[in-house]
C-alpha positions in Angstrom: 27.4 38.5 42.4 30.8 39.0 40.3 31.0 35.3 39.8 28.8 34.9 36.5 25.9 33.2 38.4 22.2 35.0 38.1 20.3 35.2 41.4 16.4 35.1 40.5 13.7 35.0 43.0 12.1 31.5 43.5 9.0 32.5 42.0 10.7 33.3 39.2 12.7 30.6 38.5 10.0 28.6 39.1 8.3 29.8 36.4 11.4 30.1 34.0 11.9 26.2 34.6 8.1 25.8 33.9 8.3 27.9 30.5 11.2 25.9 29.6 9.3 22.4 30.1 6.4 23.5 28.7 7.9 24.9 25.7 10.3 21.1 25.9 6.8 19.1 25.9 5.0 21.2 23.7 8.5 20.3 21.2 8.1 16.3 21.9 4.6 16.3 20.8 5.0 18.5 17.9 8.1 16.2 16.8 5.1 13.1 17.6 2.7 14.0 14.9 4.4 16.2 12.4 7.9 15.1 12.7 9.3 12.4 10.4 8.8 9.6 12.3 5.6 11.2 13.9 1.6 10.3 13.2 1.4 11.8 9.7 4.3 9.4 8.7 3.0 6.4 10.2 -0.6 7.0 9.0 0.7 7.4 5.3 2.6 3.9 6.0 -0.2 2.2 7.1 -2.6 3.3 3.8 0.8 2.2 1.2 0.6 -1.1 3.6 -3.1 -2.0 3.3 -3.2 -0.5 -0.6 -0.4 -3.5 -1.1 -2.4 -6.1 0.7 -5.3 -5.1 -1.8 -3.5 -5.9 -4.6 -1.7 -9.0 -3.1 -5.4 -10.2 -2.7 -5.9 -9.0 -5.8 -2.9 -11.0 -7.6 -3.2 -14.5 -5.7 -6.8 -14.5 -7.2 -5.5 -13.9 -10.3 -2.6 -16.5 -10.0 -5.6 -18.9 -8.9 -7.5 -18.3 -12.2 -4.1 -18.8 -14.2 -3.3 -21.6 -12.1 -6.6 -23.2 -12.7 -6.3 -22.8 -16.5 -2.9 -24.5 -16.5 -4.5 -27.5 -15.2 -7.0 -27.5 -17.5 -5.0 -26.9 -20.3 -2.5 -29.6 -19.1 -5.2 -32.4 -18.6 -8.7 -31.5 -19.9 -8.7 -32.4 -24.1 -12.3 -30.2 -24.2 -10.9 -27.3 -22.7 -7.7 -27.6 -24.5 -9.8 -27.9 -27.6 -12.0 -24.9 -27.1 -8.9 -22.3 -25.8 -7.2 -23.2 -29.3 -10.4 -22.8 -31.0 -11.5 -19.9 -29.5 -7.8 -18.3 -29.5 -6.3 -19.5 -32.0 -9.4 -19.7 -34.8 -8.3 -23.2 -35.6 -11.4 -24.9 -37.3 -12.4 -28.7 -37.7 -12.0 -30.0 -41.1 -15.1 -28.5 -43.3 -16.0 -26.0 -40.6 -16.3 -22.3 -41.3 -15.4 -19.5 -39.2 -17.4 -15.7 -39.3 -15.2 -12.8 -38.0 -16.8 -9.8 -37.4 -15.1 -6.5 -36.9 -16.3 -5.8 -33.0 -15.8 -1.8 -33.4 -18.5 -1.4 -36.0 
């Protein structure tokens, strides 16, 4: 017994070695959904992910209406017409334009 080894009972060592892997597995799937890399983390990836597919949807249907305009502006006279019009309050010769102040 003088050479640094401890002699338990099987029983007991049985159940030391069981407390130790229970305590080792109970570690592992603490580490799985609280740990950094766990559930939590990959849940919160997952909502950034879809939240920047939204607004990639979001911004191709904007670059549609944009690239739609462009067109038009390049090859349609009426539309050209009516943006500078409408923009621009250019008027046709002996035409007359009412502004009205939209925050009365």
């Amino acid at each position: 017994m003088g050479d640094g080894q401890y002699n338990l009972p099987g029983a007991a060592m049985k159940r030391l070695i069981s407390g130790m892997l229970l305590l080792l597995i109970f570690y592992f799937i603490w580490l799985t959904w609280f740990g950094g890399r766990g559930n939590r983390a990959l849940s919160a990836v997952e909502r950034e992910i879809e939240r920047l597919q939204n607004h990639n949807q979001e911004l191709k249907v904007e670059n549609q209406r944009f690239s739609r305009k462009i067109r038009l502006l390049q090859s349609d006279v009426h539309y050209q017409e009516l943006v500078v019009r409408r923009e621009l309050y250019m008027i046709r010769e002996n035409e007359i334009i009412f502004l009205f102040d939209e925050h009365r």
